[in-house]
C-alpha atoms as an extended CHARMM CRD file, in Angstrom:
* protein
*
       172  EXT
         1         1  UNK       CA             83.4390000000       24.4420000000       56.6270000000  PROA      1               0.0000000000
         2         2  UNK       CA             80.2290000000       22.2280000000       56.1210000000  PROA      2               0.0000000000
         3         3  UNK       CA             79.2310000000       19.4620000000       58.1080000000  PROA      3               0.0000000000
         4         4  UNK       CA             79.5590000000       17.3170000000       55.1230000000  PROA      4               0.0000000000
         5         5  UNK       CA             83.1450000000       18.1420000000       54.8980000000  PROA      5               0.0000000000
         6         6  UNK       CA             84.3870000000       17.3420000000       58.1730000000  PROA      6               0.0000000000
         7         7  UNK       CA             85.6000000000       13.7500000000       57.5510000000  PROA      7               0.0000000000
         8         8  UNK       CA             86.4420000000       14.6850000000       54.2320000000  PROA      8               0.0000000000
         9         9  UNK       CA             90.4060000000       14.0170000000       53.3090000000  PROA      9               0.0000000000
        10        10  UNK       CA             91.3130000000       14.9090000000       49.6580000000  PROA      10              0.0000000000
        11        11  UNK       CA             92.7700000000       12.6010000000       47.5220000000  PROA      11              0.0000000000
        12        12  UNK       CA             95.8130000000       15.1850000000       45.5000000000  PROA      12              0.0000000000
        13        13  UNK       CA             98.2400000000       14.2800000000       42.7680000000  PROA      13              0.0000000000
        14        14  UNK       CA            101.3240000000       15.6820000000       42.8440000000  PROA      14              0.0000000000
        15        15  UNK       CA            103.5820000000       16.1460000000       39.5830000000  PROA      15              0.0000000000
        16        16  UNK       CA            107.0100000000       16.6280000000       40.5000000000  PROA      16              0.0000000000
        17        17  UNK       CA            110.3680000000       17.4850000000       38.9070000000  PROA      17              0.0000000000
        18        18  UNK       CA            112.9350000000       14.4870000000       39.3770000000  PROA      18              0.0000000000
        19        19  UNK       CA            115.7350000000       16.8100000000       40.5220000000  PROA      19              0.0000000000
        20        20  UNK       CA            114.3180000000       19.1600000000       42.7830000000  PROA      20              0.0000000000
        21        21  UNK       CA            110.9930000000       18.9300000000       44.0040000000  PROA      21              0.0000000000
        22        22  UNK       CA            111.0670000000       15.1760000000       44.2850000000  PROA      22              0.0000000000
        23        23  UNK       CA            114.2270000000       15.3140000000       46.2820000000  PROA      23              0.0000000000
        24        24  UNK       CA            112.7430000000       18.5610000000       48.1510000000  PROA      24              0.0000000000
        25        25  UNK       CA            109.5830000000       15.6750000000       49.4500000000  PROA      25              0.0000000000
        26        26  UNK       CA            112.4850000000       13.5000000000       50.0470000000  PROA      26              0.0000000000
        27        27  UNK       CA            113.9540000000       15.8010000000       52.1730000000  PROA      27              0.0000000000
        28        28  UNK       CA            110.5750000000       16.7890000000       54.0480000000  PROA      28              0.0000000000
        29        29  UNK       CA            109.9940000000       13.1000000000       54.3750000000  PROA      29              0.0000000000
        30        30  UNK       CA            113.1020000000       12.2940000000       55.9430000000  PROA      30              0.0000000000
        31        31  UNK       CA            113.7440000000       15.5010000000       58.2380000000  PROA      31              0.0000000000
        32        32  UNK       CA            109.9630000000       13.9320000000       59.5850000000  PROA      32              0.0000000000
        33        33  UNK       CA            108.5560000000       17.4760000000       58.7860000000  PROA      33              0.0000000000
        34        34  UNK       CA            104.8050000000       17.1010000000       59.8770000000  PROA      34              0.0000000000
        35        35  UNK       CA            102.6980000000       17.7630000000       57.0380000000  PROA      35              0.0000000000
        36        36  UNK       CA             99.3590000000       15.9400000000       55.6880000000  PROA      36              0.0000000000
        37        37  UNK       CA             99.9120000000       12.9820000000       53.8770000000  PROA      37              0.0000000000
        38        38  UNK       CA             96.8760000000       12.9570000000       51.0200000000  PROA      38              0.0000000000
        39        39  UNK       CA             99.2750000000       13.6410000000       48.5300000000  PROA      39              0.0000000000
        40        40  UNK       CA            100.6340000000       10.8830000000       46.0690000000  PROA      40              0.0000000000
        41        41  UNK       CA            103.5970000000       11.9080000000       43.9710000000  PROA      41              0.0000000000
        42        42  UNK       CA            104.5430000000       10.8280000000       40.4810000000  PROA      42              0.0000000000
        43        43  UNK       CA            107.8120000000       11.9940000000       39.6540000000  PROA      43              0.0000000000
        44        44  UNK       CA            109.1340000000       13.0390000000       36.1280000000  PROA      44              0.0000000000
        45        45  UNK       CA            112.1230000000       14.1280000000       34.8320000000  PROA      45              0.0000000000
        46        46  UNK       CA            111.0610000000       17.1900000000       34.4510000000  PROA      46              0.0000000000
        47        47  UNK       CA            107.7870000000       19.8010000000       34.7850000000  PROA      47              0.0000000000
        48        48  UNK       CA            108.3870000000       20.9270000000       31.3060000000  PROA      48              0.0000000000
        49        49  UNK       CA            107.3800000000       17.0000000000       30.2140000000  PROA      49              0.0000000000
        50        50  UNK       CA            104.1120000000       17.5180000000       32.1670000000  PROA      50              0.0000000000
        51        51  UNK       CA            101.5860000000       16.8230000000       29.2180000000  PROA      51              0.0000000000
        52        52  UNK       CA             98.2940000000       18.8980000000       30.1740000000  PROA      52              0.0000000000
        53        53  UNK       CA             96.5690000000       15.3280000000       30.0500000000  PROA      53              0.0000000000
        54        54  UNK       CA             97.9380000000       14.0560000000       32.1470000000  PROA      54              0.0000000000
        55        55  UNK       CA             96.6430000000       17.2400000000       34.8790000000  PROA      55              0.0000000000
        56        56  UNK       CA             93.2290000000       15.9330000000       33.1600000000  PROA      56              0.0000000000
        57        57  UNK       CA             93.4140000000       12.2340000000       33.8550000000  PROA      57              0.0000000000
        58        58  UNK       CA             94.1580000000       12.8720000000       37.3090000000  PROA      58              0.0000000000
        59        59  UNK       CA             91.0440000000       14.5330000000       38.0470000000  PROA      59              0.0000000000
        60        60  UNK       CA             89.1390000000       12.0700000000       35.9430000000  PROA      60              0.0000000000
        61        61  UNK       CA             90.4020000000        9.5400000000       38.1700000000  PROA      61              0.0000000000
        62        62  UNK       CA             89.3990000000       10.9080000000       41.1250000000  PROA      62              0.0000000000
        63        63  UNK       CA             91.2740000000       13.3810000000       42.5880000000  PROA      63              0.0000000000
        64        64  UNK       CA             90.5450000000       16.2300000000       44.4030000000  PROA      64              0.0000000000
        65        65  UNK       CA             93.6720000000       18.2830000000       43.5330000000  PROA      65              0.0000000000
        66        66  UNK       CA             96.3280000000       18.5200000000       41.7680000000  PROA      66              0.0000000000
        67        67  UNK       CA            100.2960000000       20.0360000000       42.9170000000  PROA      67              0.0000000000
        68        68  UNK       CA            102.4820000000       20.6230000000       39.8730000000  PROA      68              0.0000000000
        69        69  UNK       CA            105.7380000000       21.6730000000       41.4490000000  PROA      69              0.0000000000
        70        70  UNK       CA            109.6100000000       21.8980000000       40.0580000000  PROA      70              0.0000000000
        71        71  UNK       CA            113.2550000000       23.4890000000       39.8170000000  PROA      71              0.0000000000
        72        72  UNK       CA            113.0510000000       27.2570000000       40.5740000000  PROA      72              0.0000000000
        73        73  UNK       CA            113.4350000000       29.6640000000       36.9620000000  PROA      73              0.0000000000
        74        74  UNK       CA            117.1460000000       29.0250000000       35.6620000000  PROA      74              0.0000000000
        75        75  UNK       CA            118.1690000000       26.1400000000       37.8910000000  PROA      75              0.0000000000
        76        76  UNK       CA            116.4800000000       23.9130000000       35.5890000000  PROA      76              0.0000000000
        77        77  UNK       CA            118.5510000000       20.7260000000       34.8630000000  PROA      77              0.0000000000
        78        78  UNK       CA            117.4190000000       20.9900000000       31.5530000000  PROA      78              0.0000000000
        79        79  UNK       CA            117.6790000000       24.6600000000       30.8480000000  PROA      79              0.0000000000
        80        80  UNK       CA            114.1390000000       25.6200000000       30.2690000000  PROA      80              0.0000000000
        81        81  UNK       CA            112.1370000000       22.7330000000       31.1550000000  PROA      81              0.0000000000
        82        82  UNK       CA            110.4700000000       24.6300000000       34.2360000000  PROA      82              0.0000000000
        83        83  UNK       CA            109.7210000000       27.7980000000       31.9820000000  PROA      83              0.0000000000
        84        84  UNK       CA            107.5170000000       25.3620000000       29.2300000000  PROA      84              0.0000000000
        85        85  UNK       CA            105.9300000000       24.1370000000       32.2960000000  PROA      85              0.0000000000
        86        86  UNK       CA            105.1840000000       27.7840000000       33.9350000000  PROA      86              0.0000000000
        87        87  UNK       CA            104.0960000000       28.8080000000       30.4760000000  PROA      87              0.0000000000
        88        88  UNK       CA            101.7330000000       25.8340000000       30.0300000000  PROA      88              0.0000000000
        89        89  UNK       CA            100.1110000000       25.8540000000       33.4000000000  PROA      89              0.0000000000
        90        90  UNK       CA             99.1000000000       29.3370000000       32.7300000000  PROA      90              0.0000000000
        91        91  UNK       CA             97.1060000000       28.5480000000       29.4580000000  PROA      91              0.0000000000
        92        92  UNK       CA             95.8380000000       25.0460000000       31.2110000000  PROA      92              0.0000000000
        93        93  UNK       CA             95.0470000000       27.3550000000       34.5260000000  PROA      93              0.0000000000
        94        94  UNK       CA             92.3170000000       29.3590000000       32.2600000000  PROA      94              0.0000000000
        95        95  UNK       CA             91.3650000000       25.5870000000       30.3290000000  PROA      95              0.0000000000
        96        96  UNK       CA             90.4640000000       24.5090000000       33.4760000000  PROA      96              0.0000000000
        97        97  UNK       CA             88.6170000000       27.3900000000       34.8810000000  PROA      97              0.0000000000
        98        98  UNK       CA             86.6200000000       27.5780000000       31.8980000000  PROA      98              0.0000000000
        99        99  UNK       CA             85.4710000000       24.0520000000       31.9470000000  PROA      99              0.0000000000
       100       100  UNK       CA             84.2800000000       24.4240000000       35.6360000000  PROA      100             0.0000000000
       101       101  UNK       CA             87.0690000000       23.0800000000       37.5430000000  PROA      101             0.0000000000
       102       102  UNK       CA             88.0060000000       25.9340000000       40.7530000000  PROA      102             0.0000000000
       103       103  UNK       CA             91.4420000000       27.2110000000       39.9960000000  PROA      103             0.0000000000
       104       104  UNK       CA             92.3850000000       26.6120000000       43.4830000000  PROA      104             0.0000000000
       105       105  UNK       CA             92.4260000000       22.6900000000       42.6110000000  PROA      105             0.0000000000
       106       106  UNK       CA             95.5910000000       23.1740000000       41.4540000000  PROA      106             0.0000000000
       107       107  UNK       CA             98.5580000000       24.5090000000       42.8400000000  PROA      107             0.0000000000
       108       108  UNK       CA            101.6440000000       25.1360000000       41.0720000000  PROA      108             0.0000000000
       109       109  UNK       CA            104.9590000000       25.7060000000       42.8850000000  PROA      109             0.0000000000
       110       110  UNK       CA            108.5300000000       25.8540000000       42.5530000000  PROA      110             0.0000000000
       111       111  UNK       CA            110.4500000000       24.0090000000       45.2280000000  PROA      111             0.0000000000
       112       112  UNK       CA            114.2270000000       23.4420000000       45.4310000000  PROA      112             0.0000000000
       113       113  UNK       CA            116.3160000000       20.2650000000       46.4580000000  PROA      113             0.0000000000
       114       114  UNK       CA            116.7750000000       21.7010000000       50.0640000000  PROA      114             0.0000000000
       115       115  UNK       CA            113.7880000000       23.1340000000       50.4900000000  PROA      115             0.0000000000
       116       116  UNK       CA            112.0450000000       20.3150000000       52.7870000000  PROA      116             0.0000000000
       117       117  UNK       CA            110.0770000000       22.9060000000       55.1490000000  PROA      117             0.0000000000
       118       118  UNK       CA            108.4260000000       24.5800000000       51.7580000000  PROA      118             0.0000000000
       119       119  UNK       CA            107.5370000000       21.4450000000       50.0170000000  PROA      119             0.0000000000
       120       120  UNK       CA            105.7060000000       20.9510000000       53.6490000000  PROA      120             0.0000000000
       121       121  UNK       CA            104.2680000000       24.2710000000       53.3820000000  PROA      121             0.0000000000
       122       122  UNK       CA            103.1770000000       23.9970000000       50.0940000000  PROA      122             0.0000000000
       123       123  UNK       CA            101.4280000000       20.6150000000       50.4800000000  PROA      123             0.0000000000
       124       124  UNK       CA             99.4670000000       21.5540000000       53.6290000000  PROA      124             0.0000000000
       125       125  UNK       CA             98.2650000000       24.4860000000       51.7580000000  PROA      125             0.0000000000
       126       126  UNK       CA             97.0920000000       22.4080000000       48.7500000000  PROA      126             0.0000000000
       127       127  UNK       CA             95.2970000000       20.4290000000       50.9560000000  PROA      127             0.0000000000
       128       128  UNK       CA             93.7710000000       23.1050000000       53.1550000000  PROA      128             0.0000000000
       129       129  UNK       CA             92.4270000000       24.3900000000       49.9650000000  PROA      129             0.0000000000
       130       130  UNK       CA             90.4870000000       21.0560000000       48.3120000000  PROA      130             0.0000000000
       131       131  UNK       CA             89.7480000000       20.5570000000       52.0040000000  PROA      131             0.0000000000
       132       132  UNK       CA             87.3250000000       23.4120000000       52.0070000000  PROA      132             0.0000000000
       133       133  UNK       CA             85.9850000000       23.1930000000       48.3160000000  PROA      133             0.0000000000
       134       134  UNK       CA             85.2820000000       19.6980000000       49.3130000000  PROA      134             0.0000000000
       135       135  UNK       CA             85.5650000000       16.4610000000       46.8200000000  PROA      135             0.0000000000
       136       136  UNK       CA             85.2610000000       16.7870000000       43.2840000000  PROA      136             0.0000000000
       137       137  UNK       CA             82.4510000000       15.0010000000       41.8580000000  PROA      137             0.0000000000
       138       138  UNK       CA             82.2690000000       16.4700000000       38.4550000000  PROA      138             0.0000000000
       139       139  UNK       CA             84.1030000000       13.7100000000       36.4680000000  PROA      139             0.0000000000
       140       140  UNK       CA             81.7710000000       10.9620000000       38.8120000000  PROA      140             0.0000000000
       141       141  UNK       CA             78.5770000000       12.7450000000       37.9960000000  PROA      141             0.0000000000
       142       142  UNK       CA             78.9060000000       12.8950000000       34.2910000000  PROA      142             0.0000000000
       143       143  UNK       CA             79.8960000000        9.5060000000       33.8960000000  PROA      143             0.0000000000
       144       144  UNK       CA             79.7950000000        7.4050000000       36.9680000000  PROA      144             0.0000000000
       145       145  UNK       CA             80.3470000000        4.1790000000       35.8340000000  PROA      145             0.0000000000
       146       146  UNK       CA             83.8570000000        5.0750000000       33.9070000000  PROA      146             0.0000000000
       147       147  UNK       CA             85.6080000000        6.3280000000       36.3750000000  PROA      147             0.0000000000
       148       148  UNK       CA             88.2770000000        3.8700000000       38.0540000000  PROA      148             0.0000000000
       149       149  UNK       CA             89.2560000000        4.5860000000       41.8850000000  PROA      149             0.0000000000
       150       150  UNK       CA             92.2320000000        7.1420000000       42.5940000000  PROA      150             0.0000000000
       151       151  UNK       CA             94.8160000000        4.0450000000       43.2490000000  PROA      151             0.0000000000
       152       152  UNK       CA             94.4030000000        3.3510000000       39.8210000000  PROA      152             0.0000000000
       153       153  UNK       CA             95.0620000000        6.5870000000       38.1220000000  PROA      153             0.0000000000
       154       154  UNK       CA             98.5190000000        6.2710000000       37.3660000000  PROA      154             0.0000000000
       155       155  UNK       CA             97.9810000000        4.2080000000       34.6930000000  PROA      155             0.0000000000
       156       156  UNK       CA             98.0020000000        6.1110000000       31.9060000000  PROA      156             0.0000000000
       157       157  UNK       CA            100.8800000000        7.9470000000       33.2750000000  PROA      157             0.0000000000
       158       158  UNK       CA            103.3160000000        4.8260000000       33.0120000000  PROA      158             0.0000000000
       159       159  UNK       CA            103.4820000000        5.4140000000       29.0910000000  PROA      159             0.0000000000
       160       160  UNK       CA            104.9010000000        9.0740000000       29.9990000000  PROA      160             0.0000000000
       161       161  UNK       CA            108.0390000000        7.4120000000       32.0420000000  PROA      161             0.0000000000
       162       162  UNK       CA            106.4040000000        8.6160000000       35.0250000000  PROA      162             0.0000000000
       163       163  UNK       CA            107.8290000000        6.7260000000       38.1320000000  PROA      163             0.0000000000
       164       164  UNK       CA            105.9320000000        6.1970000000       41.6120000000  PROA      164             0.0000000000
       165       165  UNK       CA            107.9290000000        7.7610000000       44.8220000000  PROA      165             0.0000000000
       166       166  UNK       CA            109.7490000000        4.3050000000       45.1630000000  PROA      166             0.0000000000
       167       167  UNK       CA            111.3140000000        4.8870000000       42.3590000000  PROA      167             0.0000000000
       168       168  UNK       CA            110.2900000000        2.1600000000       40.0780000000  PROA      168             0.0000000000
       169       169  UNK       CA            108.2840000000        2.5480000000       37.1740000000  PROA      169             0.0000000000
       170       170  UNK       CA            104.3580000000        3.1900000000       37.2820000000  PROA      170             0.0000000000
       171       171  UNK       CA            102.7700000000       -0.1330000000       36.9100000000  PROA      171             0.0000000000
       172       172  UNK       CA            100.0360000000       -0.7680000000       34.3540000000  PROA      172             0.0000000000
């Protein structure tokens, strides 16, 4: 790691699944499983409603990484919601890769209700990863002056239904 990227602490957006993932954090959160706390979570009902935009707008808004994460294959509350989602971070995975953003930005995960430990596991990963790519400017260098800090980037997301990890809706 660089000198430059010692003090560095990456700012990650996590899109979650209402029903499992979310309640997989929950779980994490609550069982006070020690695990880095960059990550800000907007829950959805479900990955398969994750709109490749919205993967976009996150890193236009500043962050360094993104975590899409939901119900394991067939324990999908609604069906196939997880299998639209597997099948459109693939396509978005080469998008991305062929616009210049590193793959290993984003991580994409299946967690379950009760599995607090690997929601840990998988967030300190996802972090150790941006941690040694380092920020991402890309967004900041091609137009500095129109993009809002990370606070603020849920707020295209509240049109989506997208709730913060409170529970109420995102504010706009």
């Amino acid at each position: 790691m660089t000198d430059a990227h010692t003090d560095f602490e990456p700012r990650i957006t996590a899109f979650v699944c209402n029903w499992c993932t979310y309640t997989g954090a929950d779980l994490a959160g609550t069982s006070r499983l020690h695990m880095a706390s960059n990550v800000r979570i907007i829950r959805l009902p479900c990955t398969g409603r994750i709109d490749p935009l919205f993967i976009i707008k996150a890193f236009e808004r500043g962050a360094d990484g993104v975590i899409v994460s939901g119900c394991h294959p067939a324990d999908c509350h609604y069906t196939s919601g997880n299998y639209h989602a597997r099948r459109r971070f693939a396509v978005f995975h080469d998008i991305m890769e062929f616009v210049g953003v590193d793959p290993r930005r984003m991580t994409f995960s299946w967690v379950s209700a009760s599995e607090g430990a690997k929601w840990k596991d998988v967030v300190n990963e996802a972090v150790a990863n941006v941690r040694e790519l380092g920020p991402y400017e890309a967004y900041r260098a091609l137009a500095p002056d129109a993009v809002e800090p990370w606070p603020q980037a849920t707020d295209d997301l509240a049109a989506a239904g997208a709730t913060t990890t409170a529970g109420e809706e995102v504010a706009t």
